[in-house]
C-alpha positions in Angstrom: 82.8 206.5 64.3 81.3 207.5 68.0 83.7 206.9 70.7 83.5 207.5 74.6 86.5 207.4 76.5 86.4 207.9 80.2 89.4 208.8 82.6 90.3 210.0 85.7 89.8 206.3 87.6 92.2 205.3 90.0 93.2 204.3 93.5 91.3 206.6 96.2 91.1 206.4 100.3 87.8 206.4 101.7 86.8 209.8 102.3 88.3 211.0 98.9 88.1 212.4 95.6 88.2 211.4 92.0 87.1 213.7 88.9 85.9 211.1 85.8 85.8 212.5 82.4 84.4 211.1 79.8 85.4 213.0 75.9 82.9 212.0 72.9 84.5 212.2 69.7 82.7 211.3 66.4 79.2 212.8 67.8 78.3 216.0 68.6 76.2 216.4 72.0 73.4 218.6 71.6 69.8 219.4 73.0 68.7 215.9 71.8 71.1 213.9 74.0 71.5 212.4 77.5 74.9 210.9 78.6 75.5 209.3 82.0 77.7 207.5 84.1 77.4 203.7 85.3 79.1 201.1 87.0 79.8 197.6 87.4 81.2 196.2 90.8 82.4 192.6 90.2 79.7 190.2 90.6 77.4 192.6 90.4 74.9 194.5 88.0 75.8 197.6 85.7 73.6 200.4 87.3 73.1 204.3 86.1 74.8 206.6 88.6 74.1 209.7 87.2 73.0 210.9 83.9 72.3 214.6 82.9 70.3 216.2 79.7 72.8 218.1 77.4 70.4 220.7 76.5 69.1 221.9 80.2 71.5 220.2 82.4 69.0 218.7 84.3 70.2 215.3 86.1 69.5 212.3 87.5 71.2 210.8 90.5 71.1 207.1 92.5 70.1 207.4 95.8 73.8 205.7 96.9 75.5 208.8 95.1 73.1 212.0 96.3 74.9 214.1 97.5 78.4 213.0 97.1 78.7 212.8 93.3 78.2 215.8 91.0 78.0 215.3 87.3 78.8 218.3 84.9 78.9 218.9 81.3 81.5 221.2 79.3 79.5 221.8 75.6 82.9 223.1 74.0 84.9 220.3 74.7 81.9 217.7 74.3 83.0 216.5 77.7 81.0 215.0 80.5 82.4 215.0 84.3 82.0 213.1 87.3 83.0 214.4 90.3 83.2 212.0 93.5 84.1 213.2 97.0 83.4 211.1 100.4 84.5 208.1 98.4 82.8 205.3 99.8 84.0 201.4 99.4 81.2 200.3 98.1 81.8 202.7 95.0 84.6 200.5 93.8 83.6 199.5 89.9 84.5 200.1 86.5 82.7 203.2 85.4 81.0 203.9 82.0 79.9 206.9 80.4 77.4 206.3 77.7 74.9 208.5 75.6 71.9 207.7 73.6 69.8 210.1 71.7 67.1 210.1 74.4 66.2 213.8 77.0 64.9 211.5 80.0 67.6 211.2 82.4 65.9 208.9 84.5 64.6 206.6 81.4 68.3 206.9 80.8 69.9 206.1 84.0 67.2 204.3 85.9 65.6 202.1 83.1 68.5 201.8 80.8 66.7 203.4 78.1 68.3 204.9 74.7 72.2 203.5 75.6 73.2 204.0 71.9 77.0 204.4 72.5 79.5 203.2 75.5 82.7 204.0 76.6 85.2 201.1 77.2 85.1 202.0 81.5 87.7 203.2 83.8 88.4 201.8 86.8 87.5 203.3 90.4 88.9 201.3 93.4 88.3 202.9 96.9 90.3 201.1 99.5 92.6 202.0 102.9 
């Protein structure tokens, strides 16, 4: 059985930091897989954040994230990472890693394509 689970969420000023993790257990992530982060703001849309491509670590980022969010892979532990700094607002949602067998990390993040498996979210809530 293929499970995601994502930590790390929590409570964050504007201006800070939060590291998400997401472990996959029941799957092993290899040259044919892309997994990504999204989110889902209440009232609002579930868009890709960032997804990268578990064989060349190539990536994909939304515009509202460039530059602030890094995403990261650790092969070994069959981990994924999200590292947000200069938390804004606006980047309060529940986040979601998910992975599909798919190498296009914009077909992934941007068009939703291949989302085989998802995480059940963790919550990121930036506020003063």
């Amino acid at each position: 059985q293929v499970q995601l689970v994502e930590s790390g969420g929590g409570l964050a000023q504007p201006g800070g930091s939060l590291r998400l993790s997401c472990v996959a257990s029941g799957i092993t992530l290899d040259i044919y897989h892309t997994i990504g982060w999204f989110r889902q703001a209440p009232g609002k849309e579930r868009e890709g954040v960032s997804c990268i491509n578990y064989n060349d670590g190539s990536a994909y980022y939304a515009d509202s994230v460039k530059g602030r969010f890094t995403i990261s892979r650790d092969n070994a532990k069959n981990t994924v990472y999200l590292q947000m700094n200069s938390l804004k607002p606006e980047d309060t949602a529940v986040y979601y890693c998910a992975t599909g067998g798919i190498t296009n990390v914009q077909a992934m993040c941007l068009w939703r394509h291949g989302l085989d498996y998802w995480g059940k979210g963790t919550l990121v809530a930036v506020s003063i």
